[in-house]
N, C-alpha and C positions, 0 to 999 in steps of 0.2 A: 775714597770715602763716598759713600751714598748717603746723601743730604736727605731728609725726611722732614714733616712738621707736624704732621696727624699724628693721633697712638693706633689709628685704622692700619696705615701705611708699615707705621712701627710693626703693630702686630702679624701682617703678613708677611716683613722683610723676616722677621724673630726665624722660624724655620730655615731661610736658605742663606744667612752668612751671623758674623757676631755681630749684634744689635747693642748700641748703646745708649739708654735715653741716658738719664742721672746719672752720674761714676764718670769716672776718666774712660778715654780712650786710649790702648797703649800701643805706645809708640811702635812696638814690634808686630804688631799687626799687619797682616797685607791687604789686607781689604778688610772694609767695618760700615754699618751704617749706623751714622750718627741724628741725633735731630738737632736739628739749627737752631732751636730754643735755647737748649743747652748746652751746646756747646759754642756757642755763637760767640762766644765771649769769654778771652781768658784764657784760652786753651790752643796752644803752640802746635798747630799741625804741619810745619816744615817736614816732619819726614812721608807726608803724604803728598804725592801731587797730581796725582789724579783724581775729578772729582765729578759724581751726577748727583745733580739737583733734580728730585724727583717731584718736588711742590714748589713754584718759583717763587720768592714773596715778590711783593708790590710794592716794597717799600727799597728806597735807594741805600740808607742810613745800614738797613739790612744787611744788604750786599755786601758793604761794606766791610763791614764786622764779617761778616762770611767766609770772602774772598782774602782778609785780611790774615785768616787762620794758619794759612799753607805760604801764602805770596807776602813775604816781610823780606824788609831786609837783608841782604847777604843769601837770600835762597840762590842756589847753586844751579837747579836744572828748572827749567820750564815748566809753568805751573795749568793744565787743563782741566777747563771747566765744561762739563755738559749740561744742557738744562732742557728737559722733559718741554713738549712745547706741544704734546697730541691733542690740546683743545684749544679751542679762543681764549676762554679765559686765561690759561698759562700763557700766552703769547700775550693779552693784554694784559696780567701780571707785568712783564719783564719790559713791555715798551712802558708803562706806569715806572718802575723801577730807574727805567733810563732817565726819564724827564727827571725823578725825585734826584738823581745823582749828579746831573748835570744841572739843577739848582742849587744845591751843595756846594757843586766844585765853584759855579760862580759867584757865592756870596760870601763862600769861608776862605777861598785860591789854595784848600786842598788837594791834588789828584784823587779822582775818582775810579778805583779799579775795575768795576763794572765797565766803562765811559775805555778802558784799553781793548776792549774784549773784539776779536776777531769775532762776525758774525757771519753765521749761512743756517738760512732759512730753508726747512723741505716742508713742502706740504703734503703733510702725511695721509691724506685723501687722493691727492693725485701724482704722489711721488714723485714731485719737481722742484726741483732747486728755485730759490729765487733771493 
């Protein structure tokens, strides 16, 4: 699934795979971009497990409901997540995102699925891992 949250974003994915704001997504799909508005919540994406996040939000609570979609209970194979990180502000997104999720996890004793996430950083200006 490709994560989206603009109708900018929507509207240029519409051409090159099936686009879905409003409506379900069906399960038989092998690839779809969704927007995380709507489908953020409520909607059982176990049979997806790969995922890019093209707009990262800033909010942990986000994440949450996000990452919650595909990674529940009883999922069977390993769940990956990408997340678009070609400016500052996307990377300040997603470190925002971390602190919000890791105040979460320490006031509610939660797990926070964000707070699991394997990271590596490239710096897409000088093409170097960090």
């Amino acid at each position: 699934v490709v994560w989206y949250a603009s109708k900018a974003i929507e509207s240029n994915l519409r051409g090159l795979m099936p686009t879905h704001g409003a409506g379900s997504l069906p399960p038989e799909a092998r690839f779809a971009a969704a927007s995380r508005h709507v489908h953020g919540t409520g909607w059982n994406g176990q049979a997806y497990t790969r995922h890019l996040v093209l707009e990262p939000s800033s909010d942990g609570a986000s994440w949450e409901q996000l990452l919650n979609r595909s990674h529940r209970p009883g999922q069977m194979e390993d769940v990956s997540v990408d997340v678009l990180q070609a400016t500052a502000f996307h990377r300040l997104a997603l470190q925002k995102a971390t602190v919000g999720a890791r105040y979460i996890e320490q006031t509610t004793g939660e797990p926070q699925r964000l707070l699991f996430a394997d990271r590596l950083y490239i710096d897409v200006e000088r093409h170097e891992e960090k």
